[in-house]
C-alpha positions in Angstrom: -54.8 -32.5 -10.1 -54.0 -32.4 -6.2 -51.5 -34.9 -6.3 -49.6 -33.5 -9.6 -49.4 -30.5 -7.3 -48.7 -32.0 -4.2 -44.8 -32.6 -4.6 -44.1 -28.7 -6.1 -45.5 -27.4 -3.0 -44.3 -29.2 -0.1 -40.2 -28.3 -1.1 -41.0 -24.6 -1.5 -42.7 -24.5 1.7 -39.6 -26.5 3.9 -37.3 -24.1 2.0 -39.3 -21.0 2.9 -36.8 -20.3 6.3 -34.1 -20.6 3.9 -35.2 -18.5 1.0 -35.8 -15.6 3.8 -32.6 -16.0 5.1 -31.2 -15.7 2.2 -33.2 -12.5 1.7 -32.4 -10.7 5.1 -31.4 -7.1 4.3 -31.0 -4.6 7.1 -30.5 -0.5 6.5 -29.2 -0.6 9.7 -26.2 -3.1 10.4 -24.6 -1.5 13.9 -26.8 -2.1 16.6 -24.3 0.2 18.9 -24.5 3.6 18.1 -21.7 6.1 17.9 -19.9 6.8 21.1 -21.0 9.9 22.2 -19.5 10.7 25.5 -15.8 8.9 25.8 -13.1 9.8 23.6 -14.4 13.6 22.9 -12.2 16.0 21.7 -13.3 19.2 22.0 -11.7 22.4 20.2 -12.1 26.2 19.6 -12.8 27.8 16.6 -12.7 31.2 14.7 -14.6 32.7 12.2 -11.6 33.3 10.0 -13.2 34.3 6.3 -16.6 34.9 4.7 -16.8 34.4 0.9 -19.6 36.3 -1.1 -22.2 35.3 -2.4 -23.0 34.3 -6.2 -26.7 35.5 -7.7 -27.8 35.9 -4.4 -27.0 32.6 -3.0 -24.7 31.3 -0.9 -20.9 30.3 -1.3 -20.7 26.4 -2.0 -17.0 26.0 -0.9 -15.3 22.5 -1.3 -11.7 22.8 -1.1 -8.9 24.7 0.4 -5.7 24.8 0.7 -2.4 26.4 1.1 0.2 27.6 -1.6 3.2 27.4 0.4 5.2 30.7 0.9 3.1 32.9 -0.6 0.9 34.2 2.5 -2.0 33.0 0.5 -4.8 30.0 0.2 -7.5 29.1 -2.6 -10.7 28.0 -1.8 -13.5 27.1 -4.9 -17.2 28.0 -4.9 -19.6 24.8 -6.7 -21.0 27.9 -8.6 -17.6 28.7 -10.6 -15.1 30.9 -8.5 -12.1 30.2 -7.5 -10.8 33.1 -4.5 -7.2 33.4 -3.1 -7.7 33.7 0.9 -4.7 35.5 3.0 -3.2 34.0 6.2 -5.4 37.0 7.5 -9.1 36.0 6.1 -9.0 38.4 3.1 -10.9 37.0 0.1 -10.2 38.6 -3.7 -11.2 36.7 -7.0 -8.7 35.2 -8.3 -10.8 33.0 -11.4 -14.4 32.1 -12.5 -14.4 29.1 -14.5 -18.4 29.8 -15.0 -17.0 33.4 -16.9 -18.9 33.0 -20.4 -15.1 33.3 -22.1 -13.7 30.6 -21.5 -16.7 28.5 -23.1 -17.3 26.1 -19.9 -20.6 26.8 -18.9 -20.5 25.2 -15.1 -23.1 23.2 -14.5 -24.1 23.8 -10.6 -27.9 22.9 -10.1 -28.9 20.2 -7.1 -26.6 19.8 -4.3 -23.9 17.3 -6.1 -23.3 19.0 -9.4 -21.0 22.3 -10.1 -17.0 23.3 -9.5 -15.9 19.9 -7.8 -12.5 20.7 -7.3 -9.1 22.0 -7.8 -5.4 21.4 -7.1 -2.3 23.4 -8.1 0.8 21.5 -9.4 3.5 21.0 -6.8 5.5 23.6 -9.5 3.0 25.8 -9.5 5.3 28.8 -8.3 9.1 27.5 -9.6 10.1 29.5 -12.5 11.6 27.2 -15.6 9.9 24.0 -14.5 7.4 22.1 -16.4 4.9 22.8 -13.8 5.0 26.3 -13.5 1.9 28.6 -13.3 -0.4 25.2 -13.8 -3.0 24.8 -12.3 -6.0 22.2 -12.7 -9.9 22.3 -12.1 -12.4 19.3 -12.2 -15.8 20.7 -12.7 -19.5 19.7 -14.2 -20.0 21.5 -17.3 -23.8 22.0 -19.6 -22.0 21.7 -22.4 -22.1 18.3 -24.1 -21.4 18.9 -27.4 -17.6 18.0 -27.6 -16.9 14.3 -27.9 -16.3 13.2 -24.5 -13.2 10.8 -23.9 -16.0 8.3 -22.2 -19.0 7.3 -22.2 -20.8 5.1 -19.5 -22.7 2.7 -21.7 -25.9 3.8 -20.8 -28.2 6.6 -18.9 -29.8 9.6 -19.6 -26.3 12.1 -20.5 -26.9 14.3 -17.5 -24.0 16.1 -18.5 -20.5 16.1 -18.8 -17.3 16.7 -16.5 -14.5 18.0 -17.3 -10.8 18.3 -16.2 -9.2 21.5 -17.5 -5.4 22.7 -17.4 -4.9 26.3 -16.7 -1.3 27.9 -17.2 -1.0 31.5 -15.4 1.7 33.7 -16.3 2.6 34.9 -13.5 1.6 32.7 -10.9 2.1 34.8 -8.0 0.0 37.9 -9.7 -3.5 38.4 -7.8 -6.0 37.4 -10.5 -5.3 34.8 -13.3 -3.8 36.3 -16.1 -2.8 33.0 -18.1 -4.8 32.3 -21.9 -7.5 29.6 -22.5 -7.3 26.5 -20.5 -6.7 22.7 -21.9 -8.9 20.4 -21.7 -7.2 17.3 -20.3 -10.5 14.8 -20.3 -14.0 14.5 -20.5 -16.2 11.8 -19.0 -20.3 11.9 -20.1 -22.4 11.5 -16.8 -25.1 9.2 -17.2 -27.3 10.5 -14.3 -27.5 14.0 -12.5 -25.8 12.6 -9.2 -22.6 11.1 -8.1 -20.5 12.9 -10.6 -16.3 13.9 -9.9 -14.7 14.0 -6.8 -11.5 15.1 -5.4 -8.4 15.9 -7.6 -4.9 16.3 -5.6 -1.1 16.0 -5.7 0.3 13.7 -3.2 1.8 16.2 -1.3 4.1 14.4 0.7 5.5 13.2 -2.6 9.1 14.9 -3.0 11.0 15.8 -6.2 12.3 12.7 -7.5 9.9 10.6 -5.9 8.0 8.0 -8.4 4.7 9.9 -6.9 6.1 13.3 -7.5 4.0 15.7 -9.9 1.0 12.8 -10.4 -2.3 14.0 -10.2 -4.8 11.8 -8.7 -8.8 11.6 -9.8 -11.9 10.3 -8.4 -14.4 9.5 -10.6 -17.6 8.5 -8.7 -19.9 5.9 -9.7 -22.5 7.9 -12.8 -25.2 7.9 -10.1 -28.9 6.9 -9.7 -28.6 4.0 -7.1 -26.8 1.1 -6.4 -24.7 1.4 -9.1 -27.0 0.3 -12.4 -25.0 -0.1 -15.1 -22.0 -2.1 -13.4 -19.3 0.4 -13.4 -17.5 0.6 -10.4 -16.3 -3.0 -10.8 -16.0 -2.5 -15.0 -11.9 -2.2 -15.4 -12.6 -1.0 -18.7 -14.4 2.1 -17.2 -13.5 5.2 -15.1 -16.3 5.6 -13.5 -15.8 4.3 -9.7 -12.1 4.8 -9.7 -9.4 7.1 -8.5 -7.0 8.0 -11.6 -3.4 8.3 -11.1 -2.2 10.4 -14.4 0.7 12.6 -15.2 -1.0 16.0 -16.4 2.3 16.9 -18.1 2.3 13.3 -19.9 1.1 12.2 -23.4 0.7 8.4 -23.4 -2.6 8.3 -22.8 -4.7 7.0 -25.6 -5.8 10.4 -26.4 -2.6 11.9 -25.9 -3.5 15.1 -23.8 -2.1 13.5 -20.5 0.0 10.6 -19.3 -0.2 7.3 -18.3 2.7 6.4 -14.9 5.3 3.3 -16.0 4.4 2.3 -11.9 0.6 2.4 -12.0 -1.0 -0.5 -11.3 -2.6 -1.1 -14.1 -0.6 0.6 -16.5 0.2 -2.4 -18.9 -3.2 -4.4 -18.0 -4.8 -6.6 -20.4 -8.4 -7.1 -21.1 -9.0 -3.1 -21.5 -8.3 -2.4 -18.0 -7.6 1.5 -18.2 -3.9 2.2 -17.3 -4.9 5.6 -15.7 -6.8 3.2 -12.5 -5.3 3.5 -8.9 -7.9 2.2 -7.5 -11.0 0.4 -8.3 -14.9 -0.1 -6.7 -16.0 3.2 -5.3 -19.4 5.1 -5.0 -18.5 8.2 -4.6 -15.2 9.1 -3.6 -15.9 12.9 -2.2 -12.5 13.5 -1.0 -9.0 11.5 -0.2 -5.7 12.9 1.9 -2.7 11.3 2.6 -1.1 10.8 6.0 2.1 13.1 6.4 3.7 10.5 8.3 3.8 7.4 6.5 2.2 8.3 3.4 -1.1 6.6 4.0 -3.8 7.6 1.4 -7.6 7.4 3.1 -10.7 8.2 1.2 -14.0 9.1 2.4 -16.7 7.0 0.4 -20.6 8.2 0.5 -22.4 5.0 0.8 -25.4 4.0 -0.2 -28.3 3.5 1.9 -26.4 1.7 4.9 -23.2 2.5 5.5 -20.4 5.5 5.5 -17.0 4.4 5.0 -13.6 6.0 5.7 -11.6 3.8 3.9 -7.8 3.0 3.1 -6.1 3.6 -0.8 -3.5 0.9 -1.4 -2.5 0.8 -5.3 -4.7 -1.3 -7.0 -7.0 -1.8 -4.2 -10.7 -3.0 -4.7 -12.7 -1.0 -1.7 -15.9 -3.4 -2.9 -18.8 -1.4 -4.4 -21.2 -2.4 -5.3 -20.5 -6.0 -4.3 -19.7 -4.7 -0.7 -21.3 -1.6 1.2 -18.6 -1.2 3.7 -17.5 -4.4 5.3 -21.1 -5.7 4.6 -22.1 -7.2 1.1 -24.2 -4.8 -0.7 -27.9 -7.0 -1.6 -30.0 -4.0 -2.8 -30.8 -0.2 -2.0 -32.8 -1.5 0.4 -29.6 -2.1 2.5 -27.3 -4.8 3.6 -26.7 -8.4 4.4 -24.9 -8.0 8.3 -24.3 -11.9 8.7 -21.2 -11.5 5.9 -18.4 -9.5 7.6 -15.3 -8.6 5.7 -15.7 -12.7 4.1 -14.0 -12.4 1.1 -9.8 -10.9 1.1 -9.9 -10.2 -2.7 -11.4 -6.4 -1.4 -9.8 -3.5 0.7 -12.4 -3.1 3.6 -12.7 0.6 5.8 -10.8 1.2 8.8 -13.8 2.9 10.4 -17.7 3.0 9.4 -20.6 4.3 10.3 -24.5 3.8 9.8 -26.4 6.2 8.1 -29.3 6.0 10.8 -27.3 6.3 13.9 -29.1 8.8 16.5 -26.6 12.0 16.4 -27.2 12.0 12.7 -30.2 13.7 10.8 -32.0 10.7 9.0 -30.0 10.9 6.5 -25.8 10.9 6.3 -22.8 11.2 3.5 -19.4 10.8 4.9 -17.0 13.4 4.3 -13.3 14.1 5.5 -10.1 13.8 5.5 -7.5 15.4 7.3 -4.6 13.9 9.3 -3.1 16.5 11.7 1.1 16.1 12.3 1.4 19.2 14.1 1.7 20.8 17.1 -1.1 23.5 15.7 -4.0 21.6 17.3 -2.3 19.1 19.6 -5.4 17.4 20.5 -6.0 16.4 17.0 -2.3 15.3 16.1 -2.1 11.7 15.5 -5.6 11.3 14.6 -7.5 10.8 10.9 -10.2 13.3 10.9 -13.5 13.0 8.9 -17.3 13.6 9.6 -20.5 13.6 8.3 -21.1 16.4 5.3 -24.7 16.5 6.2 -25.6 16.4 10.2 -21.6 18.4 10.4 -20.5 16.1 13.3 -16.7 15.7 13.1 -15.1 12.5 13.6 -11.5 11.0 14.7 -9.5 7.6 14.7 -6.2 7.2 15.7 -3.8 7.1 12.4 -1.1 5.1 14.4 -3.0 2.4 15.1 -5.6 2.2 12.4 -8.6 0.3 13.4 -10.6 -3.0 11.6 -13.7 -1.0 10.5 -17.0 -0.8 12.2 -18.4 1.7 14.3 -16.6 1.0 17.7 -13.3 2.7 17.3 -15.2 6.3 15.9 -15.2 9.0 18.6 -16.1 12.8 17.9 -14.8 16.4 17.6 -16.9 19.0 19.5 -16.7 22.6 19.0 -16.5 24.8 21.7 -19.1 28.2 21.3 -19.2 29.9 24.4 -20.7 27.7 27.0 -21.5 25.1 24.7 -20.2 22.2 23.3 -21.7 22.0 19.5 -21.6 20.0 16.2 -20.7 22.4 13.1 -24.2 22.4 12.3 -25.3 23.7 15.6 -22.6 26.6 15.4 -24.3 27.3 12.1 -28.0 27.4 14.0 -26.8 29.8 16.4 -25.3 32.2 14.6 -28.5 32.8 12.1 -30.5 32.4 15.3 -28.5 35.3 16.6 -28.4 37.2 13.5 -32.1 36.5 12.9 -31.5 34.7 9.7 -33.5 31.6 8.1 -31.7 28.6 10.5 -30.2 25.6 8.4 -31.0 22.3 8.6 -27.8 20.8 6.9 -24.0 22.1 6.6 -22.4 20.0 3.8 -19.5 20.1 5.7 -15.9 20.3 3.8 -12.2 20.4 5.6 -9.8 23.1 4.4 -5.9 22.8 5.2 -3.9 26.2 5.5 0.3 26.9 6.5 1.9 25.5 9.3 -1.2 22.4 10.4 -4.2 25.0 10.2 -7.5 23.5 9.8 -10.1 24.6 8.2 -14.3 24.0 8.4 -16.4 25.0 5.3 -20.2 24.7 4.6 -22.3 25.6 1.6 -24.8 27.4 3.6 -23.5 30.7 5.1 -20.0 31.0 3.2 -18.4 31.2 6.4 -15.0 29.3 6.6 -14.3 28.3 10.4 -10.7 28.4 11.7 -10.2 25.1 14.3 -8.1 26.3 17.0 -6.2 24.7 20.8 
């Protein structure tokens, strides 16, 4: 019996080095932490606008942004509002997509789920064009009766999400006075997390340009971890994409929006969805485009490693789940840091952070991005700003010479309150110490753009909205 055993055992124990190398996962791939000293920019701030509360809790913005020449900006609230704000911080209701009449109960429980976002055509205000008065929300929803337009193939159907169509009448009136919305599409969420993302209009698209009028969509991953059922990387699937589609089309398959002649996939073959941009994302929490050149960046919460800020090209792979960053993804247990950036077939971040770096909290989710142009902040002009949603440290790399990824080129944004120099999260801490009200211990930080290069700070924790200033 010993010798029939004999020649099994010896080859598994010489190849026992080998099978752990194989094996060697790390959590924690950047042995240098974030710069902390060198490279700070430090700006002012105001407390421009307070939004009210909903039920007695907090405002949970996530978006705002300017509608040019009106002397007014919308900002949403996860719960189901959607307020105008005035150049001078004056908040009125303008729509609650939550308001039992229009049939689209919003689904906003946990920290992930609720009124995602919102963008308002680039017609929005031009009488007699095809835009005018539209206006578009992306948003979780309880209700999943109606057949959605796709399912994920498996999970528990969470619930669904839902891009609707709104048409006001008159755009520039101070609530929404338009009918019923349309419902544009409908994916089913297979878990309770990682759900939409961001919707926007390229707005340095110009009439006439090919990008003109085209609303882009991210779609995160479904949720649970790591990606289970495959379909970040699944062509045939949404889910773990940014859609390009033409809200005013009606070549999709189900005919309520359109598919663009110049997408990348527009005419692909083995049921690759003509409506991808891009491809292999977690969760894409927000994207911006560089004034300048056009550049599109996303911000893309990782897993259990690593935070990327990553570049858009069309048609681009950004690598999840086979990649975490510039590292290949081996399990939620973390990442293989021996295999750097090794295979060109995938777009790879131009800066990157690890979720257990010291200035963070124990825990991280990148968030961003803003690329100032103007003279309104002239520290900041020139530079790609993101930061960390949780810990609400602020972060900048220079947009002119875009960086290789890692954690090197990342240096951060302080904000000046009084005497000190703070993160957004300490601002928050001070001003409930001072006010003598229960002290947070996370801001879910959010960027805002106004007129003119303003910049905006949001949280979901005391519905203030911060004004960056010189």
């Amino acid at each position: 019996m010993i010798s029939r055993l004999v020649p099994h055992v010896v080859p598994l124990l010489a190849l026992a080095p080998i099978l752990a190398a194989c094996s060697q996962t790390t959590d924690d791939p950047f042995p240098e932490p974030i710069e902390t000293t060198e490279g700070v920019i430090v700006v002012g701030f105001d407390e421009f606008a307070v939004l009210p509360e909903v039920g007695g809790q907090a405002a949970r913005p996530m978006l705002l942004l300017d509608e040019p020449g009106t002397g007014r900006m919308f900002v949403n609230d996860m719960w189901g509002p959607l307020y105008t704000v005035g150049y001078d911080g004056s908040v009125a209701p303008y729509l609650n997509i939550d308001d039992v009449g229009w049939g689209y109960p919003v689904d906003a429980y946990g920290r992930e789920r609720g009124f995602q976002s919102f963008a308002l055509h680039p017609q929005f205000g031009e009488p007699g064009t095809p835009g005018y008065g539209k206006l578009y929300t992306w948003f979780d929803t309880e209700d999943t009766a109606p057949e959605p337009d796709y399912t994920p193939g498996g999970g528990d159907d969470s619930h669904d999400t839902v891009l609707l169509e709104w048409t006001a009448a008159v755009p520039a009136a101070p609530t929404y006075d338009g009918d019923a919305p349309r419902e544009l599409l409908r994916l089913e969420q297979p878990f309770g997390n990682h759900n939409a993302g961001h919707i926007a209009f390229n707005p340095v698209a110009q009439p006439g340009d090919a990008d003109y009028g085209l609303l882009y969509v991210g779609v995160a991953d479904g949720g649970s971890g790591g990606d289970p059922l495959g379909l970040a990387q699944d062509m045939s699937s949404p889910f773990g994409k940014i859609l390009r589609v033409d809200p005013l089309g009606s070549n999709a398959g189900s005919g309520r929006y359109g598919i663009p002649a110049d997408n990348p996939f527009a005419y692909g073959d083995d049921g690759t969805l003509g409506e991808i941009y891009a491809s292999g994302l977690r969760n894409p929490g927000r994207f911006e485009w560089d004034p300048a050149n056009g550049n599109l960046f996303v911000a893309d919460i990782g897993q259990n490693a690593v935070e990327e800020l990553s570049p858009v090209p069309a048609g681009g792979n950004l690598g999840w789940n086979v990649w975490e960053g510039s590292f290949r993804f081996v399990s939620r247990s973390g990442v293989d840091p021996r295999d750097w950036r090794s295979d060109p077939g995938y777009t790879y971040p131009i800066a990157e952070y690890g979720q257990s770096d010291p200035i963070l909290l124990g825990r991280a989710a990148v968030t961003g991005v803003v690329v100032p142009r103007s003279d309104a902040i002239p520290q900041l002009r020139g530079r790609v700003l993101f930061g960390d949603m949780v810990s609400g440290d602020v972060f900048h790399v220079s947009a002119d010479d875009l960086p290789d990824g890692g954690q090197d080129p990342i240096r951060r944004v302080m904000l000046r309150d009084g005497q000190e120099e703070r993160t957004l999260l300490g601002v928050m801490q001070a001003r409930a110490s001072a006010q003598g009200s229960s002290t947070p211990e996370r801001t879910d930080l959010r960027f805002g753009k106004g007129p003119d290069g303003r910049l905006f700070l949001l949280n979901k924790h005391d519905g203030v909205i911060r004004e960056l200033v010189p």
